[in-house]
C-alpha positions as CSV (number, residue, x, y, z in Angstrom):
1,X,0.0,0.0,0.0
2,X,1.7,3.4,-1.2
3,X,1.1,6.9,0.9
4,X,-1.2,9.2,0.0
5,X,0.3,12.1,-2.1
6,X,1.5,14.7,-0.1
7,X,1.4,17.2,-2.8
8,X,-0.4,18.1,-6.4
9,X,3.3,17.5,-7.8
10,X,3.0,14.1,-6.1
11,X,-0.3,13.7,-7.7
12,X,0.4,14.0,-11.2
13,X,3.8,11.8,-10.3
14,X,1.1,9.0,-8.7
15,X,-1.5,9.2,-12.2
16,X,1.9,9.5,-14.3
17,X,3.1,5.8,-12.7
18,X,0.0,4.9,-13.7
19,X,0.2,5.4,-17.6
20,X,-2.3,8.1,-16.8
21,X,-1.6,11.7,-18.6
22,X,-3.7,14.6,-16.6
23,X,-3.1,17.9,-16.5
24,X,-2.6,20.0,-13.3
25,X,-6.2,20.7,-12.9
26,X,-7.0,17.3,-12.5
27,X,-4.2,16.6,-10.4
28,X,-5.6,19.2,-8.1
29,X,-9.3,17.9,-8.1
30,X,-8.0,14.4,-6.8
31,X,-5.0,15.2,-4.7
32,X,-7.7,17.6,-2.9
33,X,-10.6,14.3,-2.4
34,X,-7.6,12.8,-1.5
35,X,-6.1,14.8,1.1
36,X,-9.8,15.6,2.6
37,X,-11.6,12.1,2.6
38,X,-14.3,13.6,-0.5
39,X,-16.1,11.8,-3.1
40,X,-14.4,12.8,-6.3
41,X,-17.4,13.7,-9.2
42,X,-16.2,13.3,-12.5
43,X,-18.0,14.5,-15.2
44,X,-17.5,14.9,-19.0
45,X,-18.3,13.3,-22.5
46,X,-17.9,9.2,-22.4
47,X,-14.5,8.2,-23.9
48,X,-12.5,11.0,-21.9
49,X,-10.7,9.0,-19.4
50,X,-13.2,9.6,-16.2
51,X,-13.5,5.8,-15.2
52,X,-9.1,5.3,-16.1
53,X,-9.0,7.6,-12.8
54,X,-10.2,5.4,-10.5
55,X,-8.6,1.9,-11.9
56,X,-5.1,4.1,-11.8
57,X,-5.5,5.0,-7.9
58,X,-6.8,1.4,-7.1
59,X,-3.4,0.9,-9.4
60,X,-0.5,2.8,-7.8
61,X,-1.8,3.1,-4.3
62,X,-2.4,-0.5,-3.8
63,X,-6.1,-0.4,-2.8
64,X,-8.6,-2.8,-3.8
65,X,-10.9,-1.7,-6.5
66,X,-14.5,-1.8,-6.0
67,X,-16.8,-1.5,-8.9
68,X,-21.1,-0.4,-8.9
69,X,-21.6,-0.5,-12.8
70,X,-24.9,1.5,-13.0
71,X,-28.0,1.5,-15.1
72,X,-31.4,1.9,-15.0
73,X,-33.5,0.3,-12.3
74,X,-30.7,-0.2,-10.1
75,X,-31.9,-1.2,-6.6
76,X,-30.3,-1.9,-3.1
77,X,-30.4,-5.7,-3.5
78,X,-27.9,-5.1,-6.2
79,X,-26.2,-2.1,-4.9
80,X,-25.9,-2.9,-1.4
81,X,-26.9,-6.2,0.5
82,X,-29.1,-8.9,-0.1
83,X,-30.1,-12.2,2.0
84,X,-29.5,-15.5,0.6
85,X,-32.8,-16.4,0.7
86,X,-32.4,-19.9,-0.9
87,X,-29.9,-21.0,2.1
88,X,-32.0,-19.2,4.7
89,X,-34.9,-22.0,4.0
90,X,-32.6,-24.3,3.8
91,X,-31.9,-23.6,7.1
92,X,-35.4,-23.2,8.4
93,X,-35.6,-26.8,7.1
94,X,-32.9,-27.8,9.1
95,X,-34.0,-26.1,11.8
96,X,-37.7,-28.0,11.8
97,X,-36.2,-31.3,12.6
98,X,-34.4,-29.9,15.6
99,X,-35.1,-28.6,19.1
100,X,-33.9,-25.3,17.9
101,X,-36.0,-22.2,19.4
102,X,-37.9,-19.7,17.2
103,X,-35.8,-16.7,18.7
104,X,-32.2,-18.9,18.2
105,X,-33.5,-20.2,14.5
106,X,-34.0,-15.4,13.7
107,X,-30.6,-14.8,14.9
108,X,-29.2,-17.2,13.1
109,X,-30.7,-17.2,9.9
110,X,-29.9,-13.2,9.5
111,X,-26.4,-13.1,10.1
112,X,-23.5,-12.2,8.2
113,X,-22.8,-15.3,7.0
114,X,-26.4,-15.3,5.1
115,X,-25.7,-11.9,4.0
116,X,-24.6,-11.4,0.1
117,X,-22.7,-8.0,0.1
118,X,-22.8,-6.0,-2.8
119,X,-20.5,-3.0,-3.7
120,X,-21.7,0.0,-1.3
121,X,-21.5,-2.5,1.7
122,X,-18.4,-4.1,0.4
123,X,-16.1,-0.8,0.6
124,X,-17.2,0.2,3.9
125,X,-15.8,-3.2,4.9
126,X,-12.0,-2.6,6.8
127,X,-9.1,-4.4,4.7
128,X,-5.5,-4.9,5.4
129,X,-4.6,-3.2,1.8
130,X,-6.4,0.4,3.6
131,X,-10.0,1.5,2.2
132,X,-10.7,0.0,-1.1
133,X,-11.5,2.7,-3.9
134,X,-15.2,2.5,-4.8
135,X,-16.1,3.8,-8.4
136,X,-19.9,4.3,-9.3
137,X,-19.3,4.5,-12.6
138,X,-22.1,6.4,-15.0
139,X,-24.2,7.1,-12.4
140,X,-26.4,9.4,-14.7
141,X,-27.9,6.3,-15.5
142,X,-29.7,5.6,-12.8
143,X,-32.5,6.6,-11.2
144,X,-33.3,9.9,-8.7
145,X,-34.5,7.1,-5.5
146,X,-31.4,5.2,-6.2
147,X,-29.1,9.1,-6.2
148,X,-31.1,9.8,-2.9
149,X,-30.4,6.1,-1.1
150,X,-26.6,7.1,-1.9
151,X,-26.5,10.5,-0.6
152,X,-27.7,9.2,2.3
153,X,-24.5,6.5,2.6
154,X,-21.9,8.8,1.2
155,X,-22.8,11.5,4.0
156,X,-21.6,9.2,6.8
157,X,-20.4,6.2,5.1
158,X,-22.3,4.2,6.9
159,X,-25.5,1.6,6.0
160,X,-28.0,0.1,8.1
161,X,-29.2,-3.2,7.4
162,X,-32.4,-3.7,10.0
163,X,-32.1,-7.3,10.7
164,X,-28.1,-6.8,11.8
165,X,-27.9,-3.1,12.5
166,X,-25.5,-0.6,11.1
167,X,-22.6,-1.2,9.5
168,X,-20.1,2.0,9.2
169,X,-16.6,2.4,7.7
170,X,-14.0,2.5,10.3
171,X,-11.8,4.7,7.7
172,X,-14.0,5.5,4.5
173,X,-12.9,4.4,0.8
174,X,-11.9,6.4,-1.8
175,X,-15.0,7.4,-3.5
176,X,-14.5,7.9,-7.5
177,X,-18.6,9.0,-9.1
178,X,-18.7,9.6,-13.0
179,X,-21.3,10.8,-14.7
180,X,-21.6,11.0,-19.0
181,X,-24.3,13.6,-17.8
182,X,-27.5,11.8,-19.6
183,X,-29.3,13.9,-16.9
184,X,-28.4,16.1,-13.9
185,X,-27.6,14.8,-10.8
186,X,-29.1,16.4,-8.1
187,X,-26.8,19.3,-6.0
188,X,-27.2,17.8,-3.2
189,X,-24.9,14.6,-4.0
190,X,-22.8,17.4,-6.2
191,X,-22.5,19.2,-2.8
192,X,-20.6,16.3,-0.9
193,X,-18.5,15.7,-3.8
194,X,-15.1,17.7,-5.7
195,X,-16.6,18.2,-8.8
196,X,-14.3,18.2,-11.9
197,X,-15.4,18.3,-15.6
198,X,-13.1,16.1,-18.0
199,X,-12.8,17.5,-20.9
200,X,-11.8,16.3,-24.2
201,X,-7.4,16.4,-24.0
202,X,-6.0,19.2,-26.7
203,X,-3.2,17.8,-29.2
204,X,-0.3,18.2,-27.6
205,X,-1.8,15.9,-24.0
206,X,-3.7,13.5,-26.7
207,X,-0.4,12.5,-28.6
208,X,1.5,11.8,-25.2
209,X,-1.8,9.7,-24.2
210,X,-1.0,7.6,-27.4
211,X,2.5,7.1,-27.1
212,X,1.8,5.6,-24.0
213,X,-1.4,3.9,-25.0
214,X,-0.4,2.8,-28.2
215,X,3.4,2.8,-28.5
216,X,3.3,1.0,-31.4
217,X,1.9,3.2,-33.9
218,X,4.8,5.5,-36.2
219,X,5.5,8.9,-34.5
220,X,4.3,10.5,-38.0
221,X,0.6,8.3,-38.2
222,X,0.3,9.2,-34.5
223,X,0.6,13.0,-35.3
224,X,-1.6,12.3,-38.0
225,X,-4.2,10.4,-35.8
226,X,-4.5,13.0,-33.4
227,X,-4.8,15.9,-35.9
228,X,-7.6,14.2,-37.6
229,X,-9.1,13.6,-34.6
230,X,-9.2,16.9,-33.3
231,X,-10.5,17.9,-36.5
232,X,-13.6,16.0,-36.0
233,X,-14.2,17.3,-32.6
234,X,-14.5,20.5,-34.3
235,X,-17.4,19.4,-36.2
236,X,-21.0,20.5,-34.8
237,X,-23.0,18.5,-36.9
238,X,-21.7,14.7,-35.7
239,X,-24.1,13.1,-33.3
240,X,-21.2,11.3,-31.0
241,X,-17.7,13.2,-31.3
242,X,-14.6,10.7,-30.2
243,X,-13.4,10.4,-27.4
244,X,-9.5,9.0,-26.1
245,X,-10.5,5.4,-26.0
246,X,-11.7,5.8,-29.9
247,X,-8.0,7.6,-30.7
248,X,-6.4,4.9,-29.0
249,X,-8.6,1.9,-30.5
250,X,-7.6,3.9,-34.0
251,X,-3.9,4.0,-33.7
252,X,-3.8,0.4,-32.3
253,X,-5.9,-0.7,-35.6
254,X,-4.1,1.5,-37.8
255,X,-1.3,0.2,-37.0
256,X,-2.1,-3.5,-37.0
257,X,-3.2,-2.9,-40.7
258,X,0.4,-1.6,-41.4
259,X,-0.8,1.6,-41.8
260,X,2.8,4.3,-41.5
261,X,0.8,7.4,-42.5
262,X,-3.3,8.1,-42.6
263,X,-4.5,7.9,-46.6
264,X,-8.1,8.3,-47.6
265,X,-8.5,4.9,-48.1
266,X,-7.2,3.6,-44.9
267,X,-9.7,5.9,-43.1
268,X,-12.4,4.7,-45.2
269,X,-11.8,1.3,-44.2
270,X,-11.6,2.2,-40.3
271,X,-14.0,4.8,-39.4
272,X,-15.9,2.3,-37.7
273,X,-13.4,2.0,-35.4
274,X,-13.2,6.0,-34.4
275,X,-17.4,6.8,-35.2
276,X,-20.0,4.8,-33.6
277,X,-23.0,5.5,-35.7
278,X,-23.8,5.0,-39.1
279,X,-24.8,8.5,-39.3
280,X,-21.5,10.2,-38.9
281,X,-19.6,7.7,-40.5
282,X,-22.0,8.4,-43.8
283,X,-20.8,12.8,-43.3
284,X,-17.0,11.8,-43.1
285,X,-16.7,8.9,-45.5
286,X,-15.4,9.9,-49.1
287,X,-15.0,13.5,-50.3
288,X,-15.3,15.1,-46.4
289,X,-12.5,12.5,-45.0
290,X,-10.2,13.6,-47.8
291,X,-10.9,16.8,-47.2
292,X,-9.9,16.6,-43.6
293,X,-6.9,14.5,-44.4
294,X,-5.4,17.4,-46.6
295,X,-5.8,19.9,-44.0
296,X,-4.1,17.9,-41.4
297,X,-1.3,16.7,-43.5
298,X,-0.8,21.2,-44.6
299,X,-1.2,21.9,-41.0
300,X,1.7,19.5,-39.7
301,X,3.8,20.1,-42.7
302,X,3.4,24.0,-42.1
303,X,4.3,23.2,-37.9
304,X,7.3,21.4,-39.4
């Protein structure tokens, strides 16, 4: 288990060990939840690196990860606890051909060892790593009753389960929240939180992320890859811009095809790798992609 950072410098040193490129702003927003024991809210366009945070601090601070995946309809059962209800009548059966007592058969049937612990009730759990790091990833996806239940737990990390009683974190995890902002989360969950918007990374941040990422691809295609790229995030009209996971699937395929520098037909051939709908692939395909090509390629011959 590795220290805390004691520092923002230490910060971006920690997300650096971790492959992870942020800028100091970022840096900031987590050393701060860090340093303070707060939920760190991440919000921004999917693709941008928001969920990377939290699998980097599990990463290079030695903590367990801890993962609530959300979506809609998400209850407690699945969120937080659950009774085994198949080996509780097991149990009962058990118990019916014994001498066992009524109140003895209660306590023993709702104990922890009947108990199926689900992610909120798993990181307030002590471990001999230190608190685990819990990410609620995409929580825009749920609903507002599920958002509320979890404002309650994050303001005292603490749960109460009314068969055992309440269960509360002797040292709190490292809460990590992200949100693709499909709706608003209340402010009242934004209150407890640092909140930090992750923004698409500009050129110079996105080619260091792929020669990191994708240290295979040619120095030249990667310049190339991230031009392009950035060219499209300049386009109003596309339903679902790119994010860094699409650059880095692109450079990856690019260069498993071979590919030394980007030609019309090469990103003809892969635009289903950077665009996820038919839609946008159908505005860059041909004539447009060409087009955008020939800027980038005057661009980094003019930088040059």
């Amino acid at each position: 288990m590795a220290a805390l950072p004691a520092s923002v410098s230490d910060t971006l040193q920690l997300l650096g060990r971790g492959n992870y490129v942020a800028d100091r702003s970022l840096a900031t927003a987590v050393y701060l939840a860090l340093s303070l024991g707060r939920p760190l809210f991440l919000e921004g366009e999917a693709g941008t690196g928001k969920t990377e945070i939290a699998k980097v601090l599990s990463e290079t601070l030695g903590r367990k990860l801890i993962r609530l995946q959300c979506y809609e309809g998400l209850d407690v059962a699945s969120a937080v606890y659950e009774w085994n209800y198949a080996r509780q009548m097991i149990e009962i059966r058990l118990a019916e051909t014994g001498e066992e007592s009524r109140d003895t058969l209660e306590e023993n049937i709702f104990s922890d060892r009947f108990l199926i612990k689900r992610p909120l009730l798993q990181a307030l759990e002590p471990d001999f790593a230190g608190p685990p790091v819990l990410l609620i990833d995409e929580l825009d996806r749920t609903d507002e009753p599920f958002e509320a239940y979890l404002l309650e737990t994050l303001s005292d990390f603490q749960i109460t389960i009314p068969e055992i009683g309440t269960v509360k974190a002797e040292h709190p995890p490292i809460v990590v929240i992200t949100s693709n902002r499909t709706r608003e989360i209340h402010d009242a969950l934004k209150r407890r939180c640092f909140y930090f918007w992750v923004d698409y990374p500009n050129a110079e941040r996105e080619l260091e992320i792929l020669r990191i990422k994708a240290p295979g691809a040619a120095e030249n295609l990667s310049r190339e890859v991230v031009a392009f790229v950035q060219k499209l995030r300049g386009m109003k009209d596309l339903f679902k811009l790119p994010g860094v996971a699409e650059t880095i699937d692109w450079a990856h395929a690019l260069s498993q095809l071979d590919v030394l520098a980007l030609t019309p037909e090469a990103i003809n051939d892969t635009l289903g790798v950077l665009l996820k709908y038919q839609d946008d692939i159908m505005k860059i395909q041909g004539s447009e992609a060409e087009r955008l090509l020939r800027q980038v390629k005057q661009e980094l011959a003019a930088a040059q």
